[in-house]
C-alpha positions in Angstrom: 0.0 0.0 0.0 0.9 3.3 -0.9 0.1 6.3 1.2 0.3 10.1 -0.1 1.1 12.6 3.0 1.3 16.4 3.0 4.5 18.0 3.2 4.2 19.0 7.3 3.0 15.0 7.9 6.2 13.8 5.5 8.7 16.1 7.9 7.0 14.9 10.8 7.0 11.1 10.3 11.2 11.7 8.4 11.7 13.4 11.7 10.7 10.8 13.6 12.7 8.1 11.7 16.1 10.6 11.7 16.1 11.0 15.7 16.0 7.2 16.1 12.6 7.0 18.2 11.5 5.0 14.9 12.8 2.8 12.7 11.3 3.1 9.5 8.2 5.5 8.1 5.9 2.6 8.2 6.6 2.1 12.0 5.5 5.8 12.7 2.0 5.5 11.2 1.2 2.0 12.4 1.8 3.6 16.0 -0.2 6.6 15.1 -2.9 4.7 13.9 -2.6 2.2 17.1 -2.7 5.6 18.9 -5.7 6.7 16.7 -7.8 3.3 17.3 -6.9 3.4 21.4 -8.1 7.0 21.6 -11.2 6.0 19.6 -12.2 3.3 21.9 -11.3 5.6 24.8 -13.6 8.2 23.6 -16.3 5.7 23.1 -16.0 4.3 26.8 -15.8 7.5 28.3 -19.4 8.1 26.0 -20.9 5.0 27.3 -20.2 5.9 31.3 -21.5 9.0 30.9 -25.0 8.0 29.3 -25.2 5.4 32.3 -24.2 8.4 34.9 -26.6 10.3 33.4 -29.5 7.8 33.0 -28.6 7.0 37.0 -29.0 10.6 37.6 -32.4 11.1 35.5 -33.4 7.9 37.6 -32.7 9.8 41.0 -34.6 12.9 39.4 -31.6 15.1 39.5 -32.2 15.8 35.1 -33.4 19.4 34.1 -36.5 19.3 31.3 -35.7 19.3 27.9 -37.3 23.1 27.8 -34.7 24.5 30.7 -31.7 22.9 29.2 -33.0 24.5 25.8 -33.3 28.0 28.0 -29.7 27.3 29.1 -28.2 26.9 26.0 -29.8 29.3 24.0 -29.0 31.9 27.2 -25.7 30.1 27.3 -25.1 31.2 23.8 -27.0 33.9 22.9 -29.5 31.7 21.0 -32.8 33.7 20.3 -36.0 32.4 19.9 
């Protein structure tokens, strides 16, 4: 496989190789994609726990209605009606 980078991602990944942390270029995008599929999963977990805390939370009757969170938000951000 072939892969095309822009010139700032090329002098990244040749300065990786040239200070010895990697070997070759290939090494340096498998571990950023590694990187890139970890975070991903990490970001999906930490989605996942929140629903449930949340869902506990709307369970206990600590939620706002959906019409104050919309006055929030629009207040928040200068939303008008």
């Amino acid at each position: 496989m072939n892969i095309v980078l822009d010139s700032e991602l090329e002098k990244l990944v040749v300065k990786k190789v040239r200070s010895g942390e990697y070997e070759t270029p290939e090494a340096v995008v498998q571990d950023a994609l590694h990187l890139l599929l970890e975070w991903n999963a990490q970001e999906l977990r930490e989605s996942r726990e929140a629903v449930k805390r949340a869902i506990k939370q709307s369970e206990r009757g600590e939620g706002i209605s959906l019409e104050e969170f919309d006055e929030r938000m629009r207040s928040k951000y200068g939303i008008p009606r």
